[in-house]
ZATI-618868 format. One record per residue: y, z, x of N, C-alpha, C, O in turn; residue in one letter. Coordinates in pm, whole numbers, plus 50000, padded with zeros to 5 digits. Each point is the difference from the previous one (the first is absolute). Layout:
! ZATI-618868
YZXYZXYZXYZXA
...
! end
This chain:
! ZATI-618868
157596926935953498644999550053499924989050104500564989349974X
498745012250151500514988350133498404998850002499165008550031X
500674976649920499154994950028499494989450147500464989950052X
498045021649980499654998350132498934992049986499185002050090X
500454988549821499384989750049500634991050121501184997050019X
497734999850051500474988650163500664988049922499464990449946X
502415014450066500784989649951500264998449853500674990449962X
498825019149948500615004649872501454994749993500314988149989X
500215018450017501594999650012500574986450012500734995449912X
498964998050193500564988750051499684988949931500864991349986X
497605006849947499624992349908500395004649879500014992049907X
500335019650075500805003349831501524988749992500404991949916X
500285014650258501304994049963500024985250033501094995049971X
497894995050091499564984749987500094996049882500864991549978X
498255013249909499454998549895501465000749901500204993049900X
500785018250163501264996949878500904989350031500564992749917X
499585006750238500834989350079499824985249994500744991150041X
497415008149864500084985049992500534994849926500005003849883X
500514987650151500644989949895499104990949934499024995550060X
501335000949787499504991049933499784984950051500424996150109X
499084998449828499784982950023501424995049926500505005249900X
499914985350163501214993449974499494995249859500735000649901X
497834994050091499954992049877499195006449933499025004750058X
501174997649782498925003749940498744991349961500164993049901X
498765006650156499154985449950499415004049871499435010349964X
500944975349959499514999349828498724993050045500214992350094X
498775008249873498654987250046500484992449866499584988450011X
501015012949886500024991349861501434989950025499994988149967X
501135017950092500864993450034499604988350115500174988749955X
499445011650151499414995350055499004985249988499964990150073X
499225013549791499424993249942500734987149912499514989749954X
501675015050044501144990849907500354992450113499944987949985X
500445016650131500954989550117498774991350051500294989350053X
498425014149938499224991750054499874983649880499874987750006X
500285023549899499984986149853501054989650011499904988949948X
501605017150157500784993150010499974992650076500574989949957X
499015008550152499874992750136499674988149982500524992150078X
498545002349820499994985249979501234994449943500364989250046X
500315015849868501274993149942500785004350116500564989650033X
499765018550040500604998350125499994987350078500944992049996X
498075006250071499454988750072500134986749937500444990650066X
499155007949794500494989049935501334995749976500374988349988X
500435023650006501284999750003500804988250130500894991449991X
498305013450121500344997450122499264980249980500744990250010X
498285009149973499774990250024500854988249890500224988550036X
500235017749809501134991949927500894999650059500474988650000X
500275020550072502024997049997499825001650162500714992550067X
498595014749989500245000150118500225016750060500025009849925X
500114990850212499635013450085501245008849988500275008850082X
500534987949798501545006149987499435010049891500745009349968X
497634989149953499785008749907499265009750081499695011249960X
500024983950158499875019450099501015008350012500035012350008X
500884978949992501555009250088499925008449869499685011949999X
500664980349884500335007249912499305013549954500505011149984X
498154984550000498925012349993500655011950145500475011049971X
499444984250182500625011750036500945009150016500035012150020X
500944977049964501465008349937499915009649918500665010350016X
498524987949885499885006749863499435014249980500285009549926X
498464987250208498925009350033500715010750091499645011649979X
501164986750107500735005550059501225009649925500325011650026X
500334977949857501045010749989499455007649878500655009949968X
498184986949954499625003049899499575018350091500375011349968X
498734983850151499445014850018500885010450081499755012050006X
501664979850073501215009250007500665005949891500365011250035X
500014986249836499915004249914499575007449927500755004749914X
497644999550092499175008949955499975012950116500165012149982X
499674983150096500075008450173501615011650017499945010250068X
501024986649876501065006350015500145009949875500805009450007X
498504988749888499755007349892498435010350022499975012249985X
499434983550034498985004350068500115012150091499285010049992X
501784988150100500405015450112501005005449879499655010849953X
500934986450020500635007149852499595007849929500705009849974X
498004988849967499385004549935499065007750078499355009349950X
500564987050175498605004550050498594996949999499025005550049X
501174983049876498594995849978499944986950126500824996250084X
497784999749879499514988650064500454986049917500234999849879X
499874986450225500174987949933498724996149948499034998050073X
500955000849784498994994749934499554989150057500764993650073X
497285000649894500024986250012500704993249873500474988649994X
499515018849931500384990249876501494991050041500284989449945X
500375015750135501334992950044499424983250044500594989749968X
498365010750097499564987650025499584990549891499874987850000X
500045017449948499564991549852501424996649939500384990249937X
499965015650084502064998649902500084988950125499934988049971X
500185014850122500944986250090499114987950016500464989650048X
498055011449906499604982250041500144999849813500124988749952X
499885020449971499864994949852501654991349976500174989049948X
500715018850101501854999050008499994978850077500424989449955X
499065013550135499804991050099499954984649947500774990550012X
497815011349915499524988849929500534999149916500454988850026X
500045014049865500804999549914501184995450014500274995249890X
500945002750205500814990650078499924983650036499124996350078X
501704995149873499784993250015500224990650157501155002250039X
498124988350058500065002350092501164996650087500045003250119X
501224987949797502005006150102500355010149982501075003350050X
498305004549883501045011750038500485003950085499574999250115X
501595006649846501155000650115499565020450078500575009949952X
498444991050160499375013350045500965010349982499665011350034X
501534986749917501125017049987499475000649922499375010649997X
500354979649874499845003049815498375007449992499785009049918X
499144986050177498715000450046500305019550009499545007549914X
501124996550180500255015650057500535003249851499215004449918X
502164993350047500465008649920499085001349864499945011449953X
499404979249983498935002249901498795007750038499815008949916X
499324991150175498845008850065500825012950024499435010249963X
501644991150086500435018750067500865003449762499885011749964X
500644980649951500155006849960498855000149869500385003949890X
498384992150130498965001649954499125015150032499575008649924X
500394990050218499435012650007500995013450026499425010850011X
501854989149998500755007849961499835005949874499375010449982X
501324981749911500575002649876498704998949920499735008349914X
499624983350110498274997749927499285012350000499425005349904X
500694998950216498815011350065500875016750051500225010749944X
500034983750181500085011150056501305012349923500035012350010X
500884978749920500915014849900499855005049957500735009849982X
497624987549935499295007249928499155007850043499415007249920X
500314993350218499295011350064498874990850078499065007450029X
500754981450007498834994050054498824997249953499735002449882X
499694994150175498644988949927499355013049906500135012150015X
499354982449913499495003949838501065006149899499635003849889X
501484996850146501425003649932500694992049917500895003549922X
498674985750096501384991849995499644993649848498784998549988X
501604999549952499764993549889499954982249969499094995149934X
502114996150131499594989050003499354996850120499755008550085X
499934978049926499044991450099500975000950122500614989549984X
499815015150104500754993050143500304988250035501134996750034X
497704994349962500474985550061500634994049846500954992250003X
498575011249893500654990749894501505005649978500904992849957X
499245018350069501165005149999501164992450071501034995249951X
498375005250225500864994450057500104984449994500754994350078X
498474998149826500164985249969500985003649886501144996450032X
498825008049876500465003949915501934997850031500934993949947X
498875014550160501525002550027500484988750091501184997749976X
498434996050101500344986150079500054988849893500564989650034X
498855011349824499604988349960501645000249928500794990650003X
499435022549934500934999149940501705001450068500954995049941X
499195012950194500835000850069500374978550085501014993050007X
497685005150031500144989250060499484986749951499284992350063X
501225006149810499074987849911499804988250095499024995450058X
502305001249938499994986950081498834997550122499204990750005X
500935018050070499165000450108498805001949996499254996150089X
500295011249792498805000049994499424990949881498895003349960X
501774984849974499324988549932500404987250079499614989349956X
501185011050164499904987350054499385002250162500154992350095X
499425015449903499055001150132498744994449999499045004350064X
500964986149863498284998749975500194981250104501024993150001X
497955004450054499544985950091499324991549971499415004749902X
500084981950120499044995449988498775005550041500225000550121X
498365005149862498585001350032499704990350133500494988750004X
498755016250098499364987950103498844995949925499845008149909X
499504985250090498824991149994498944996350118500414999350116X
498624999149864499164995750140500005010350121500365011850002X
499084979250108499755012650096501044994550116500234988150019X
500475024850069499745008349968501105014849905500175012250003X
500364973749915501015008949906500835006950032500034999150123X
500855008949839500795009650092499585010550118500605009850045X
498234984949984499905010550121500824992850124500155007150100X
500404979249903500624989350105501555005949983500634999650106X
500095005749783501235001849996500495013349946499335009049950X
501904990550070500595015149972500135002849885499505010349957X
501244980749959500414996349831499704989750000500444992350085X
498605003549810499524984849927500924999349886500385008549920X
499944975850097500714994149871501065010350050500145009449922X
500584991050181501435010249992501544989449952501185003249997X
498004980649965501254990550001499684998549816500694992549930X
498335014950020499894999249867500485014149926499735001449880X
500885007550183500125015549944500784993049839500714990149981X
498665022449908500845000649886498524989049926499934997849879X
499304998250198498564997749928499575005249863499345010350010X
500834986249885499275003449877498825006249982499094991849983X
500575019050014498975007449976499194994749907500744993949924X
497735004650027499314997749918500605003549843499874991949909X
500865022150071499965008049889501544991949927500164994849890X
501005007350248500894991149965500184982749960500964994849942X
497844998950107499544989949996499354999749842500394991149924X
498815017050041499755001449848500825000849919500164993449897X
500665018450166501134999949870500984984949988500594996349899X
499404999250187500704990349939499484985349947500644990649954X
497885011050072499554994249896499414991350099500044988649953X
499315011250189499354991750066498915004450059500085008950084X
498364983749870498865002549988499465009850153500835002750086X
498354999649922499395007250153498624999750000499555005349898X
499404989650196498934997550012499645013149980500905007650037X
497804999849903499175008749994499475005850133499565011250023X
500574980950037498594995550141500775010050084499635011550025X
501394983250013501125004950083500795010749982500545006250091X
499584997749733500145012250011498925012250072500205009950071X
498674984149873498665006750041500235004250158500565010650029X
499154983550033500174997150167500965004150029499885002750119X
501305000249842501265004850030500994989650098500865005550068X
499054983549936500434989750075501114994149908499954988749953X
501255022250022500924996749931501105009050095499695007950089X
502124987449854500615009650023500115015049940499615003749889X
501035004350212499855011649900500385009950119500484996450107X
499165019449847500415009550027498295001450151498934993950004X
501495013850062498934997350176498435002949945499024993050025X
501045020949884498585001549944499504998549844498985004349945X
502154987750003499664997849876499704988849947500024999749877X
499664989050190499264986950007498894995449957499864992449904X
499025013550191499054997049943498715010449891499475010750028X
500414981749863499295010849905498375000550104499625011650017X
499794981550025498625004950079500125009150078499055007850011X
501924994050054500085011450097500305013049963499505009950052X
501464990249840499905012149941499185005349879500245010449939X
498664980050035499295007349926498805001450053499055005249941X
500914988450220499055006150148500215016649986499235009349974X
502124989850055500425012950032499585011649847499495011350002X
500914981249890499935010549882497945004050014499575011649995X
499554976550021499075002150049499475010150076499045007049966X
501684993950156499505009150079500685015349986499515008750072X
501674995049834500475011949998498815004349894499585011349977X
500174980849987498665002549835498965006450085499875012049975X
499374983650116499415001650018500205013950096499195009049982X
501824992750113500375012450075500055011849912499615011150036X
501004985449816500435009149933501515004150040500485011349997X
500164976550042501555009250041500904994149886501235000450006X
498104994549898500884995049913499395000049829499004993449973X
501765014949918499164994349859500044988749977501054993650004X
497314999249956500364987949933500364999149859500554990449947X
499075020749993500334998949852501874998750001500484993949904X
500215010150170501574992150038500144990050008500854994149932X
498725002550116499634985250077499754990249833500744991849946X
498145012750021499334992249907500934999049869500414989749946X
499795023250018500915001049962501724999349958500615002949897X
499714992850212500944993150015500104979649947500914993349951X
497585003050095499724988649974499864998549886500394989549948X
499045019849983499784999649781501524999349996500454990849931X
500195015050113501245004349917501224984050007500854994549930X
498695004450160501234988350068499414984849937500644991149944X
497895009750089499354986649892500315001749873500584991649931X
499035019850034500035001949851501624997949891500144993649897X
500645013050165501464994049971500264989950047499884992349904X
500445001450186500584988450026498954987949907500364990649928X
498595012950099498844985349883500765004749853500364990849927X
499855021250035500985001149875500944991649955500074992649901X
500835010650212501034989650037500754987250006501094994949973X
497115001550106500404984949993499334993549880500484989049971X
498705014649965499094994549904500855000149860499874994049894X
501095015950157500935005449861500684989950019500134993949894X
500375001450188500894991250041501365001350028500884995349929X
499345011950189501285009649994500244990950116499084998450079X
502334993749944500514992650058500035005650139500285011750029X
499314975750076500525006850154498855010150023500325010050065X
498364989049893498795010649995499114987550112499924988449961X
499385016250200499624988749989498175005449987499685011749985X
499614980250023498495001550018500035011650068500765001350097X
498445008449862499445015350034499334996350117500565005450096X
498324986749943499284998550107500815002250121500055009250082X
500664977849899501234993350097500585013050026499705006450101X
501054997449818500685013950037499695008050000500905008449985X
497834996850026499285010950098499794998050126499735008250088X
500414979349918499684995150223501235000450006500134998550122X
500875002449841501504999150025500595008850032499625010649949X
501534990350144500845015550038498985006550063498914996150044X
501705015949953499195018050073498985004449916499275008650050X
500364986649792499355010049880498564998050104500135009650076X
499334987449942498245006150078500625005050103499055006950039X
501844995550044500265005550130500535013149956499465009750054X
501494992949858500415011149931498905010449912500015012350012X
499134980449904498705004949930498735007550147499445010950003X
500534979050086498755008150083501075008950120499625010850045X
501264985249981500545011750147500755007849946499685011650027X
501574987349879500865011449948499935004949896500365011749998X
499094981049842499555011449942499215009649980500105008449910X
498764990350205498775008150007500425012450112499295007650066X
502094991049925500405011450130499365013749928500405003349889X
498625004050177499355014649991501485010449926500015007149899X
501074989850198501185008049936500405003649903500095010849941X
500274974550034501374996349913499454994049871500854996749917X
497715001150049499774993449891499245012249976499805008850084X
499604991449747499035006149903498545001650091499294990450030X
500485021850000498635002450063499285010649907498925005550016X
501594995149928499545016449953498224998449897498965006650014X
501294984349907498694996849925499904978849971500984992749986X
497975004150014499674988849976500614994349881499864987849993X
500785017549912500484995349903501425004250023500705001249899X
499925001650235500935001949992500524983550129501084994550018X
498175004350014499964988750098499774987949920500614990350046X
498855007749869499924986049910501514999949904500484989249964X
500115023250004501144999049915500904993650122500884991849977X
498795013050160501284999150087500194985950030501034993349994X
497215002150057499694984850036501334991949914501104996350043X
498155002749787500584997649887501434997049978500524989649958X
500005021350078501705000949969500414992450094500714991149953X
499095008050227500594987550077499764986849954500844991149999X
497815007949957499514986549980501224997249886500814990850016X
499215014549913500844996049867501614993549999500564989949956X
499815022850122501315004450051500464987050104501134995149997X
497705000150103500274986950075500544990249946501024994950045X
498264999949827499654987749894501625000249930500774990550015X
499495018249930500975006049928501574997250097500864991349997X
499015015850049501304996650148499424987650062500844997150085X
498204993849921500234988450053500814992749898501144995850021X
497925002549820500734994549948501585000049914500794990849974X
499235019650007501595007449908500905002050079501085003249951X
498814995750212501225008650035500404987050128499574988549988X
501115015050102500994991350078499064999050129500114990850080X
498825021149933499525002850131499074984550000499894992849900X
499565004550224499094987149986498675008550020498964998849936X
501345011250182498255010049993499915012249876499694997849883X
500545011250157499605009849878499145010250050499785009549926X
499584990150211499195011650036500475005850013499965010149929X
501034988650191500645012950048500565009249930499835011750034X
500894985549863500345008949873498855004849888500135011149948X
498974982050023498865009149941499265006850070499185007849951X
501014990450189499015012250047501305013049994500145010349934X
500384985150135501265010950020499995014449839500155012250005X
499624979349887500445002049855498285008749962499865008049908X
499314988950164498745005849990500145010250057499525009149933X
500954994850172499765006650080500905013049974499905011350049X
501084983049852500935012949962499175007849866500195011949976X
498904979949945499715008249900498215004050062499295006249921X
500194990250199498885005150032499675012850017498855004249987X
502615006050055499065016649969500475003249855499755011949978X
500844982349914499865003349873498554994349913499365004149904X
500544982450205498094999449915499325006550042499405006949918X
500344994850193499085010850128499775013749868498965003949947X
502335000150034500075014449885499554995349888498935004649960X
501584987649981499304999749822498524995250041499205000749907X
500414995650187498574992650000499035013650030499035004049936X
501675002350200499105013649983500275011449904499335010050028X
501424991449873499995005949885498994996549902499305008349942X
500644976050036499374996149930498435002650039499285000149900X
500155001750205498884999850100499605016349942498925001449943X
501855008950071500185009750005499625004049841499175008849982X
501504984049894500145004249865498374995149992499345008949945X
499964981250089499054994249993498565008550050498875001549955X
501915003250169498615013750033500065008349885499015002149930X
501995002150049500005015749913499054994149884499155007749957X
500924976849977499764999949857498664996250047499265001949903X
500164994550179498844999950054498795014750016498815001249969X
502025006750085499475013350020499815010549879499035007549989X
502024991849929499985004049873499264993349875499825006349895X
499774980950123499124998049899498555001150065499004998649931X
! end
């Protein structure tokens, strides 16, 4: 049948010839990188303008990476890729050596994501994945990369690497464990050494703030995560289990609030399915943190309890909506 509308035809075959948008836009993903941008920037003003490079290195090979899988598949590059490379990013401590920076971000969203078929597929988190695998491939490098903090104004925005004649700097958490005190204040403020966005607790619970309020993030995860991790570790120490230190203290300590509001609330990879399936999930990291901080060799413990959540999250997702499910029927029937 030859359709004679004025230019039928030609706008039929436009309409198949267009090509997609390179990017798929998430408005919720989106909402996460904006949460990031202050610990970005703060980043920059502690160690210095070497925590941009790093962020673009990252951003770059993180979304070549997704982009070459992407024509593969045929699909579009997620925004969510942007969220894996400033989440990957911050989480680095700020010497890293930029090959280790690439090879952790490309085999994050590789092996994290895209083998499994691309964004909403994948079962673990991406960026924790690819920390995951640098932390353990490249120990060394990634526990003595840490600097002295700048102070005052105008802090590392004057230099490339701050404190680059202090590298191998004691982290707050490592500083605990071995048994030497740490101001409260300063954990607060994040004006300690440490990993680029995992410093300061005000800024990321700015950020956990404002995903609350967007809605791009559960807080009952969030919150949840916080029962679970207070609640054991005050066990702990009250029990009096050696090498346990103050719960407070070691909740401003390490990645656990940076891990609780940006990667376990990933839409993906964690328990979405019912509200009581999200407080079990919160729960089990919080626990699982406390537990591997204190019993095991690791000094953090997130990265492996989220990881460990995230493998049994579509087996709760199922028993929770079964349970949801057994609950209508006995509802309807009486």
């Amino acid at each position: 049948m030859v359709d004679n509308t004025p230019g039928g035809t030609n706008n039929k075959l436009m309409g198949e010839n267009k090509k997609k948008p390179l990017i798929q836009r998430q408005k919720v993903m989106f909402h996460v990188v904006y949460a990031l941008i202050p610990l970005a920037l703060f980043s920059i003003y502690l160690f210095g303008w070497r925590s941009l490079l790093i962020l673009a290195v990252v951003n770059l090979a993180g979304f070549l990476s997704e982009y070459i899988f992407a024509r593969i598949y045929d699909k579009q590059v997620s925004s969510a890729v942007f969220v894996t490379n400033f989440l990957f990013a911050l989480s680095l401590p700020p010497a890293v050596p930029l090959w280790i920076a690439v090879v952790g971000v490309s085999f994050g969203v590789i092996f994290g994501k895209m083998v499994f078929g691309g964004f909403g597929k994948n079962v673990f988190n991406p960026a924790i994945s690819g920390r995951a695998f640098v932390y353990i491939s490249f120990g060394v490098p990634l526990t003595a990369g840490f600097v002295q903090p700048a102070t005052g104004f105008p802090g590392g925005f004057a230099t490339w690497l701050h404190g680059v004649d202090a590298i191998s700097r004691a982290t707050p958490r490592a500083s605990l464990m071995a048994g030497e005190p740490f101001p409260l204040l300063n954990l607060f403020l994040g004006n300690t050494a440490g990993s680029l966005g995992e410093t300061s607790a005000l800024l990321i619970l700015l950020g956990a703030a404002y995903l609350i309020w967007k809605k791009a993030a559960s807080w009952r995860i969030m919150a949840a995560g916080l029962i679970g991790f207070l609640a054991m570790h005050s066990a702990l120490y009250f029990g009096g289990v050696p090498g346990v230190v103050n719960p407070l203290t070691s909740l401003l300590t390490g990645s656990l609030l940076f891990g609780l509001v940006f990667m376990a609330t990933d839409p993906v990879s964690s328990s979405q399915s019912t509200d009581g399936g999200r407080w079990i999930y919160g729960l089990t990291i919080g626990i699982l943190v406390s537990l591997i901080r204190v019993f095991s060799i690791w000094v953090e413990g997130v990265t492996f309890a989220i990881l460990l959540a995230n493998m049994f999250a579509p087996l709760l997702d199922h028993y929770m909506k079964e349970a949801k499910k057994k609950k209508k029927l006995k509802g309807a029937a009486a």
